[in-house]
C-alpha positions in Angstrom: 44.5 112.6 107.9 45.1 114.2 111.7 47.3 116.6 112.0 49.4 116.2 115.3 52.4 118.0 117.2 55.0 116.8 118.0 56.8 117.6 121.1 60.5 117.9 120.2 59.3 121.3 118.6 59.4 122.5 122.1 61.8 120.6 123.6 65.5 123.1 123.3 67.3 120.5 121.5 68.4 122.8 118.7 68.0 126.5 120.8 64.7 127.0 120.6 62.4 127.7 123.7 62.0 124.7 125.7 58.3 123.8 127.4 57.8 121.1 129.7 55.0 118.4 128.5 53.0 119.5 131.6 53.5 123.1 129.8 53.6 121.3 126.0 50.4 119.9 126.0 47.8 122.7 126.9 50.2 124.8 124.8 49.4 122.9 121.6 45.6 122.6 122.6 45.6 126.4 122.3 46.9 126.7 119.0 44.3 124.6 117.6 46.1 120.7 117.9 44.3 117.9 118.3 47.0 115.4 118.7 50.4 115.3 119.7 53.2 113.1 118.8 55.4 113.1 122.5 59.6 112.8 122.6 60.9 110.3 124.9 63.6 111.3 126.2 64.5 114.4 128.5 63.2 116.9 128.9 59.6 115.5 127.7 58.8 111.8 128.5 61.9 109.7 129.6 61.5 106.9 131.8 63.5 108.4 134.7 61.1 111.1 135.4 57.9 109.6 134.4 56.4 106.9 137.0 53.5 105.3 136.8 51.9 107.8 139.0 53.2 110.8 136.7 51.8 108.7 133.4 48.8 108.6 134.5 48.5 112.4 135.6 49.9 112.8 131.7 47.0 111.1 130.8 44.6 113.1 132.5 45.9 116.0 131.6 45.5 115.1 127.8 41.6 114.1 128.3 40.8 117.7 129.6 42.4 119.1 126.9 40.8 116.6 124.5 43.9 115.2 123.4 45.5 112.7 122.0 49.0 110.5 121.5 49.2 109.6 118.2 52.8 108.2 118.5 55.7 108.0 121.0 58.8 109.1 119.8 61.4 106.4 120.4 64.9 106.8 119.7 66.7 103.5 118.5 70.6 102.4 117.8 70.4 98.9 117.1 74.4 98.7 116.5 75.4 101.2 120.1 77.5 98.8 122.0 79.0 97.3 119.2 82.6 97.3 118.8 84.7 96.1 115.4 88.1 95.1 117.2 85.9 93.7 120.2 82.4 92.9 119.2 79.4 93.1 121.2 80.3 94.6 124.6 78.2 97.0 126.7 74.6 95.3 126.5 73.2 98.6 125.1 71.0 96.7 122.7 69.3 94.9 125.4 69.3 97.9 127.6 67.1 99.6 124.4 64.8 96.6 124.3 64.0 97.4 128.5 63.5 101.0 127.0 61.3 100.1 124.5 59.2 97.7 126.9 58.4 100.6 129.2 57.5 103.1 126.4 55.1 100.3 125.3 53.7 100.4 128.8 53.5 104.3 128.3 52.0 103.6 124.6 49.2 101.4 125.9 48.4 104.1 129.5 48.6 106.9 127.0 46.6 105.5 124.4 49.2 105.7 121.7 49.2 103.1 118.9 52.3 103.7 117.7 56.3 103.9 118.6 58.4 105.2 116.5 61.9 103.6 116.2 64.9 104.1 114.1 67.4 102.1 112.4 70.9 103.4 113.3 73.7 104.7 112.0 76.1 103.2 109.8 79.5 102.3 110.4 82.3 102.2 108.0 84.4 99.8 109.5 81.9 97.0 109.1 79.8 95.2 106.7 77.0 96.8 105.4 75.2 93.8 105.4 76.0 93.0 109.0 74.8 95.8 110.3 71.6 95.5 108.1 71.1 91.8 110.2 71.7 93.0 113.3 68.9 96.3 112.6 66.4 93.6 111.5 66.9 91.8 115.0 66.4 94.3 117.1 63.5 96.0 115.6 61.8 92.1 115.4 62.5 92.0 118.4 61.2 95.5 119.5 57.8 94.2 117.5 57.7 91.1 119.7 58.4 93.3 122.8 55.4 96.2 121.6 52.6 93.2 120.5 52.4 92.2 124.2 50.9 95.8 124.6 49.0 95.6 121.6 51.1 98.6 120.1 52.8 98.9 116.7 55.9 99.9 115.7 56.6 102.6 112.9 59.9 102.2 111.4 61.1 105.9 110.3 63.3 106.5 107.1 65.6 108.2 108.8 69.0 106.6 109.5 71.8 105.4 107.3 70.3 101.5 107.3 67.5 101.4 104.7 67.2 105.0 104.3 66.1 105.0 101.1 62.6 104.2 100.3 63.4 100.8 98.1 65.7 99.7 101.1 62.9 100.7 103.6 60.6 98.4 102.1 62.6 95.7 101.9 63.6 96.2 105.5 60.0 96.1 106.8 59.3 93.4 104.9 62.1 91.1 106.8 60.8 92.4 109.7 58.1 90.3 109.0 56.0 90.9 112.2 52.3 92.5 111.8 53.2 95.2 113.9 55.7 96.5 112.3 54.7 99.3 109.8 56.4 102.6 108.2 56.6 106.2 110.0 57.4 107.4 106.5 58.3 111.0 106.2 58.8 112.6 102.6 61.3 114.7 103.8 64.3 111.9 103.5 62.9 111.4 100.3 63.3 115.4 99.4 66.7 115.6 100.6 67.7 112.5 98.2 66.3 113.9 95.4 64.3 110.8 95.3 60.3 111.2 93.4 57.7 111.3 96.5 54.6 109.8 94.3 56.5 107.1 93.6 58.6 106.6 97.4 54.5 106.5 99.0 53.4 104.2 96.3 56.5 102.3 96.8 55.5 101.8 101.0 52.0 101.4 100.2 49.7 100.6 102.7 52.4 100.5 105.5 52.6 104.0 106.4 50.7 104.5 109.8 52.0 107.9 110.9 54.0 110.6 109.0 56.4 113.7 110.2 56.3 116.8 108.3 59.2 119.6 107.9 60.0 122.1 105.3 63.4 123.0 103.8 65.4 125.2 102.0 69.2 124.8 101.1 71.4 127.3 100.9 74.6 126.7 98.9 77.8 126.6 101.3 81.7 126.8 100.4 85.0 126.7 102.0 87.3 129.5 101.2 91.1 128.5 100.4 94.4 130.5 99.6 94.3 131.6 96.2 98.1 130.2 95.7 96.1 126.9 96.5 93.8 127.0 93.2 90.4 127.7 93.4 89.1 129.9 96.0 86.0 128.6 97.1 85.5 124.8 97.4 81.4 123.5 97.5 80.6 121.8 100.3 77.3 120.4 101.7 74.3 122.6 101.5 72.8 124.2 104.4 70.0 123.0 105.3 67.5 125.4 107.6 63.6 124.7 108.1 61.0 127.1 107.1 57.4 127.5 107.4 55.4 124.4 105.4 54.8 125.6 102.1 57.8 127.5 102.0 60.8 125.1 101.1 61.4 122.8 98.1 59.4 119.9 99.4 56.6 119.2 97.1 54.1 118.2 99.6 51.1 118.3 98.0 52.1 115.4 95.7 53.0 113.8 99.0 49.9 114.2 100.4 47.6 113.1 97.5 49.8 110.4 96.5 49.5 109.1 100.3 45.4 110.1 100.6 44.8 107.7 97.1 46.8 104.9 98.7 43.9 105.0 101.4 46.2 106.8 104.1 44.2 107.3 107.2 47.0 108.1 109.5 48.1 110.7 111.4 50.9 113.7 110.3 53.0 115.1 112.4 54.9 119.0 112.3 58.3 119.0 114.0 60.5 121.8 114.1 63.8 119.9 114.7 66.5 121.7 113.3 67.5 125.4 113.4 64.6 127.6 111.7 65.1 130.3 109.7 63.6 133.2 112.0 65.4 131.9 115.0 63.8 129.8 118.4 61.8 131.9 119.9 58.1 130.7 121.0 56.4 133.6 118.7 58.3 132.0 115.9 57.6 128.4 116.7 53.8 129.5 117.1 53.8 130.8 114.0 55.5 127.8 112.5 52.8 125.2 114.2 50.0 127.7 113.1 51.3 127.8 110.0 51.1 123.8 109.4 47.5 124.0 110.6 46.6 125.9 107.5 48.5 124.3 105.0 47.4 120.8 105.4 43.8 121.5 105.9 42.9 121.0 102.3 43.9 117.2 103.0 42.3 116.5 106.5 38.8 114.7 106.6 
């Protein structure tokens, strides 16, 4: 196993202390990274401020820090644009599929063997199974799209459609394009109280990249009127990140389970969520530095 970084970590999306990949990159050198897993979208690599020009200074950048791209993370809706009352309207699927064609092109300059894509959300107002379809197209279709670069595509657990791990296998299964593999991540698996040993054995050899995160949950409640009946009413959980090693994960049986399937992949830390301990880039430091030690007993 490689351990990587990934980019969104540093990239402000929940208040923490945003660095630019020009910044990112030397950054996770320093604290001891071998690998990085990049964001694509602003403020890190989006396709309207990275050229061909600017992709290949990325590039060089990486070699004198002796780094690599392990994945690119896309970000996939396969049902934006799709209306119940009207249908399909706004092309936004096909506009995804351009997307996807020039992160390929950034995969195969880069070096990066895999994109990471998404399923999308689910909607209420329409079929389950519809939506499931129209998910399978477009990320067949992204396949067919990311073979002409000779890249793969890693399918995360992360949306609604096949979120869990049975669903995720069947999914990738009807696919059915060599390319397309799993970006599994035991942390979906955590938060649906689903067994970890048994999600990896489940996936099998199709994992190609992981993302890590640790959790803890916090219970929450909504306070009524007393003349109302109860007082407080449960609610969801919060949810906050923590160092690795710190929540209720059980990583290590993720870990071993995934290094006796024959895992050779790459695992990536993100901090994308609030962290307990707050944004700032001592904090995150001491996050990333923290993942470094706790997966060393799996790596090599």
């Amino acid at each position: 196993m490689k351990p990587v970084l990934h980019s969104v970590s540093y990239a402000g999306f929940w208040g923490q202390v945003c660095l630019s990949l020009e910044d990112f990159i030397p950054h996770a050198a320093q604290l001891g990274y071998g690998g990085v897993m990049l964001t694509a979208k602003r403020p890190h690599l989006s396709v309207l401020d990275y050229d061909s020009e600017r992709i290949q200074a990325l590039k060089e950048l990486l070699d004198s820090h002796g780094m690599t791209v392990a994945c690119i993370a896309g970000y996939s809706d396969p049902g934006a644009g799709h209306s119940v009352t009207s249908g399909p309207f706004a092309p936004l699927g096909e506009a995804q599929l351009y997307l996807i064609q020039a992160w390929a092109q950034f995969a195969r300059t880069l070096g990066a063997p895999v994109i990471r894509l998404m399923t999308g959300a689910a909607s209420p107002d329409e079929p389950y199974s519809r939506q499931w379809t129209r998910s399978v197209r477009f990320i067949r279709a992204a396949c067919d799209i990311a073979a002409d670069f000779g890249v793969t595509v890693g399918v995360q657990n992360h949306d609604d459609i096949a979120g869990h791990y049975l669903s995720f296998v069947d999914f990738i299964d009807e696919v059915d394009r060599p390319n397309c593999k799993a970006c599994f991540d035991v942390w979906s698996v955590a938060l649906q109280d689903a067994d970890p040993v048994e999600a990896v054995r489940h996936v099998g050899a199709r994992t190609v990249h992981t993302t890590i995160a640790d959790y803890v949950k916090r219970p929450r409640f909504r306070y009524h009127d007393p003349s109302f009946g109860n007082v407080y009413e449960r609610v969801l959980d919060d949810v906050r990140a923590v160092p690795p090693g710190e929540g209720f994960i059980d990583h290590g049986a993720f870990f071993d389970a995934l290094r006796e399937g024959g895992f050779q992949g790459t695992v990536g830390f993100e901090m994308c969520s609030p962290l307990r301990g707050g944004g700032s880039l001592e904090n995150l430091d001491r996050y990333a530095r923290r993942f470094l030690e706790f997966i060393r007993p799996w790596i090599g």
